[in-house]
N, C-alpha and C positions, 0 to 999 in steps of 0.2 A: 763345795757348797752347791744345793740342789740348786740350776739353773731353769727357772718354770715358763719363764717367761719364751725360751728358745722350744722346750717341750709343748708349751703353747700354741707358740709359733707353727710347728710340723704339725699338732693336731687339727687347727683351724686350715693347714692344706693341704690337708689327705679330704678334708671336709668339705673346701671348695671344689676339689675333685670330684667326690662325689657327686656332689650338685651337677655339675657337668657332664658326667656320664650318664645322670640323671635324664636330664635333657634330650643328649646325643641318643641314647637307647630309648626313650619316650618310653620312660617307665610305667605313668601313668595308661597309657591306653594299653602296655602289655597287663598290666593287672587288672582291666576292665577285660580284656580276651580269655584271662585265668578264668573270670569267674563264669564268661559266655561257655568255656568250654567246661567248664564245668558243672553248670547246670545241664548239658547237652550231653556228658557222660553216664548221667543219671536217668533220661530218659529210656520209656520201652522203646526196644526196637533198634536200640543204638548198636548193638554187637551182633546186628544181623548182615552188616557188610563189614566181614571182619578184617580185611584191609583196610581201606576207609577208616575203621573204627582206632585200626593200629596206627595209623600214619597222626589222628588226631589224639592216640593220649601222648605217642611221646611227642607233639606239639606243647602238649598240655605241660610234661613234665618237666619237657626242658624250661618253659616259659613261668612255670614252679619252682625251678630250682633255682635263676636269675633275679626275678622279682626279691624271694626271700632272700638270699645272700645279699642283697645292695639294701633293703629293708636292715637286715641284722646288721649290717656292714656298718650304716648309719649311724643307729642305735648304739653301736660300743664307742664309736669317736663319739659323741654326744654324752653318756656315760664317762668316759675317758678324761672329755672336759670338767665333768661336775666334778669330777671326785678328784681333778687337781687344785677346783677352786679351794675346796674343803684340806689338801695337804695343805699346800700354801699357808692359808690362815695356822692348820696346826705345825708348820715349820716340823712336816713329817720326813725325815731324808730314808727309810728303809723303807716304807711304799711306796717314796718317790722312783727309788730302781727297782719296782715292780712296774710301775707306771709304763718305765722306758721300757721293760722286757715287755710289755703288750704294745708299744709304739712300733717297734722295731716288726713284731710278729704281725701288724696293721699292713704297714709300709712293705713288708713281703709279699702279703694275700695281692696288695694293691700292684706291687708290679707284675704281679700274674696276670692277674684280670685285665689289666692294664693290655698284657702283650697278649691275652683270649681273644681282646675285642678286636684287633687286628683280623681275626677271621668271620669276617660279618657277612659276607657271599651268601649265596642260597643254597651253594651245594659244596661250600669248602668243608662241609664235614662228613662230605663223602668217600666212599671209597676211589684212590686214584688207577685209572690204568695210567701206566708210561710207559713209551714205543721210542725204543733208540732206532736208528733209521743210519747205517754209513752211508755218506755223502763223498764230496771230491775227493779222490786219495787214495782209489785202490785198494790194495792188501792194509798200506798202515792205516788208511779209513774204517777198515774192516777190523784192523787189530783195535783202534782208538775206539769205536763203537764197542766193542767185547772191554776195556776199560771203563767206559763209562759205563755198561751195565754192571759190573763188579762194583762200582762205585755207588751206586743207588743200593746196590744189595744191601752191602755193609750198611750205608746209613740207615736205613729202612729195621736193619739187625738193631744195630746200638737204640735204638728208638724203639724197640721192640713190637716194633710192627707185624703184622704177617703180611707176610710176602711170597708171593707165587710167582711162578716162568708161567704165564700162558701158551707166549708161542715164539719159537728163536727158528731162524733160520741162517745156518754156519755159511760160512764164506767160503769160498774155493782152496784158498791158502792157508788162512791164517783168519781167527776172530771169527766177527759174523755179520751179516747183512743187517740181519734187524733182529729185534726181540720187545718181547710184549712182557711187562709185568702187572702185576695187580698187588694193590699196596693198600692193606686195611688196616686204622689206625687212626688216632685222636687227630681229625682237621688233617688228615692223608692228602685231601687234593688240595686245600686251602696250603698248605707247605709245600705241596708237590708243585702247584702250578707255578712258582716264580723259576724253573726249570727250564719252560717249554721254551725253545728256539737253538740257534746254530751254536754248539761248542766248538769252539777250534785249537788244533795242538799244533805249537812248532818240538819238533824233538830233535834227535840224529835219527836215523831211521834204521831198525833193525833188520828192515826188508832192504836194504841200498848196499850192494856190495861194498861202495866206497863210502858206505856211513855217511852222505852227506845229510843236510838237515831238511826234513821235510814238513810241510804244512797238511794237515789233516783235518776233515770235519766231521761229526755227526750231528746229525737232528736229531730234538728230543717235542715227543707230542706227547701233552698230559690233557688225559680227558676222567672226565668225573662219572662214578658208575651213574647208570641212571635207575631212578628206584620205581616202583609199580605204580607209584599215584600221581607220576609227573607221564601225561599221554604225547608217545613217541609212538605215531600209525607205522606198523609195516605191513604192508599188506606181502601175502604170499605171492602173489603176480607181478612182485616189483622185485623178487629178491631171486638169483640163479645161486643153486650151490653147487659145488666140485668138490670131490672129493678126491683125493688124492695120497698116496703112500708118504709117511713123514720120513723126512732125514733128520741124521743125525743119531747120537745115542739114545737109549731112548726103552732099550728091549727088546724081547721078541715082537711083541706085538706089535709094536709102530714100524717095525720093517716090516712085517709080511700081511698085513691088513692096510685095506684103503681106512684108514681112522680119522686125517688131517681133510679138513674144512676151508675150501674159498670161497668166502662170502661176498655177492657181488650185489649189488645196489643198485638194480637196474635204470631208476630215475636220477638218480643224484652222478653216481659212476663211482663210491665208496667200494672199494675192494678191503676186508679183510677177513685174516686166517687164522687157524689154532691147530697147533698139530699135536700140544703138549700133554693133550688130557688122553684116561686110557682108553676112552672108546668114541667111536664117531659121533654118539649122541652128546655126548658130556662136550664133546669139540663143539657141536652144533651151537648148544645154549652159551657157550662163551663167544664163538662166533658174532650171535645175535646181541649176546648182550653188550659188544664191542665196538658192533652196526650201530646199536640203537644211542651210546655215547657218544658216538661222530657225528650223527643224525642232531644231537642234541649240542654240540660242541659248535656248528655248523649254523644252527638256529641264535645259538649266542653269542656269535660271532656278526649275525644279520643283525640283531639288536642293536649290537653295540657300536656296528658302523652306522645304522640309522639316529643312535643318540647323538654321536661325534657330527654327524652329518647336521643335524639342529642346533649343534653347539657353535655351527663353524668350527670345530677341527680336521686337520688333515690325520688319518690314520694310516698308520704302516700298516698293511696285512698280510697275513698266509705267513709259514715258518722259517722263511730262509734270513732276515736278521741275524746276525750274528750277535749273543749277545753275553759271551762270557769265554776268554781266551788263556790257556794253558800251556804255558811257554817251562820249557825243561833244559833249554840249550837258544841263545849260551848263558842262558842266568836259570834262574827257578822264581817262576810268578805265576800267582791265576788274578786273575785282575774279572772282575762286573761293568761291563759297561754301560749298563743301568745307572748302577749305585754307586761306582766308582773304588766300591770295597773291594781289596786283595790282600792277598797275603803270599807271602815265601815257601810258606810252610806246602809243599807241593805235594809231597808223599800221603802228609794229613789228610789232604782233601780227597786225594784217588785212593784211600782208604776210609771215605763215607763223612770224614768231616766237613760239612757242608752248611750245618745249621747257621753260622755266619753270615753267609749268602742267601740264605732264606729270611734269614730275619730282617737283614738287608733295605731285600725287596719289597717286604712286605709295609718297611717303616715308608721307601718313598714311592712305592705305589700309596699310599693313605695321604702322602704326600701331594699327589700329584692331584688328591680330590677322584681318582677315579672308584666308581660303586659297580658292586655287578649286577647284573640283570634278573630280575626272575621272573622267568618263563612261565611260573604258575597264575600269574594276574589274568591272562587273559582267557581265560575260562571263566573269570569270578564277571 
């Protein structure tokens, strides 16, 4: 017997939902912006700064495609309702399990959307750099950092991301000192950032003659590209470059040409480099564009200690936290100590299974009430 009242029941709270996201996203004045920016698209003269002009339609669009989707989203639970008052009275049971097969396909959009809005930042839907970095530990520091970049790789693959080596530099031994990736893809830094800080591995160690078991680290720094319409000054009198012959493999050309770029940041003291691209120029523009993400990473980092600081909070800063540990011997665990989520499954994870730990983070960072900063108001 068709149960309506239970059907009922979940329509009217996907509906309170709604309302509620209603709210939390201030629908209303996003669809007063719709219309600003769209009388503003129409105007002459509008696509004579065609940056500017590009930065505001996909404003436009994106804020187009949110409005209408919670608009339409509405509309079918509202629909959904009527048209069960109307089975009901006709004691209809075959478009009552129509009903449910649009309840259920409701309830799916909604835990999308649901788990979109988790990335509400100003710049998590940017492209992410990540910079593994081996820390205390020597050779295995050096092999565990060459791990964890195989580790992002893979995840970054399975998610179908694109993904680039900007700039690695190999170890003496074994593994490698640091390496640079660039990771573009749906909310790249909004999933990338719950990464940033100290990984640590206990293992046996493959480098210890007598196999005993060693602790290893590496830092991970996620920074967000930065795009043309957000103003990051570099002036040319603040920045030294070097150029320098790359190692590694790589080709003819990155051995026998100065190609690889040290980027130095003469007021702040930011050093960074690219050796992986094929010519000194193409190194250059990643270089800068590497600079100008630090420059910015650095500025949101000021904010967010000046909000904490009016909040009375005390904040942890700079990267050395340790905050998610990889133990292989004498058990198999990776454990968050954030979030407190792990799992056994150790292999899974250093072969890019990770989304776990991402989602994680992302549920008790929203948790914890913290919002990010953007950088753009203070121009307005």
């Amino acid at each position: 017997m068709a149960d309506y009242n239970e059907l009922k029941a979940q329509l009217n709270d996907l509906k309170a939902r709604v309302e509620e996201i209603e709210v939390r996203l201030d629908l209303p004045a996003k669809r007063k912006e719709v219309t600003k920016l769209e009388t503003e698209s129409t105007e002459a003269g509008f696509w004579d700064e065609q940056a500017k002009a590009q930065v505001t339609m996909r404003r436009l669009t994106g804020l187009q495609e949110e409005t209408t989707f919670w608009s339409e989203y509405r509309q079918r639970i509202l629909d959904a309702l009527e048209l069960l008052e109307l089975l009901e009275l006709e004691d209809d049971d075959s478009s009552f399990a129509e009903l449910q097969k649009d309840l259920a396909e409701l309830q799916r959009e909604m835990g999308e959307r649901e788990f979109d809005l988790m990335f509400s930042g100003p710049y998590d839907d940017r492209t992410a750099l990540l910079t593994i970095s081996a820390r205390e530990g020597g050779t295995d520091s050096q092999d565990w950092a060459e791990m964890v970049l195989r580790m992002y790789s893979r995840w970054a693959e399975k998610k179908r991301f694109k993904v680039q080596l900007v700039d690695l530099s190999p170890g003496e031994e074994a593994g490698i000192k640091s390496a640079t990736l660039e990771i573009d893809g749906r909310n790249a830094y909004g999933l990338a950032r719950s990464e940033a800080g100290q990984h640590r591995l206990v293992r046996l160690s493959p480098f210890d003659g007598n196999h005993r078991r060693h602790t290893s680290f590496a830092l991970v720094e996620v920074l967000p590209e930065v795009e043309d319409n957000i103003e990051i000054e570099v002036r040319d009198e603040d920045v030294r470059v070097d150029t320098y012959r790359a190692t590694g493999a790589g080709g003819q050309h990155i051995n026998k040409t100065d190609s690889a770029v040290r980027m130095t940041h003469l007021t702040s003291g930011i050093v960074v480099t690219c050796q992986n691209e094929r010519s000194q120029l193409q190194n250059r523009e990643m270089a800068l564009k590497m600079l100008k993400a630090r420059l910015l990473e650095r500025e949101i980092e000021r904010r967010e200690e000046e909000q904490a600081r009016l909040k009375g909070e005390h904040r942890t800063t700079g990267w050395g936290s340790q905050i998610r540990s990889y133990v292989l011997h004498p058990y198999n665990m990776v454990k968050d100590h954030r979030t407190g989520f792990e799992t056994s499954d150790t292999t899974a994870v250093l072969d890019g299974e990770i989304d776990g730990f991402m989602e994680a983070y992302l549920r008790w960072n929203i948790g914890r009430g913290e919002s990010s900063i953007d950088t753009a108001d203070d121009d307005e």
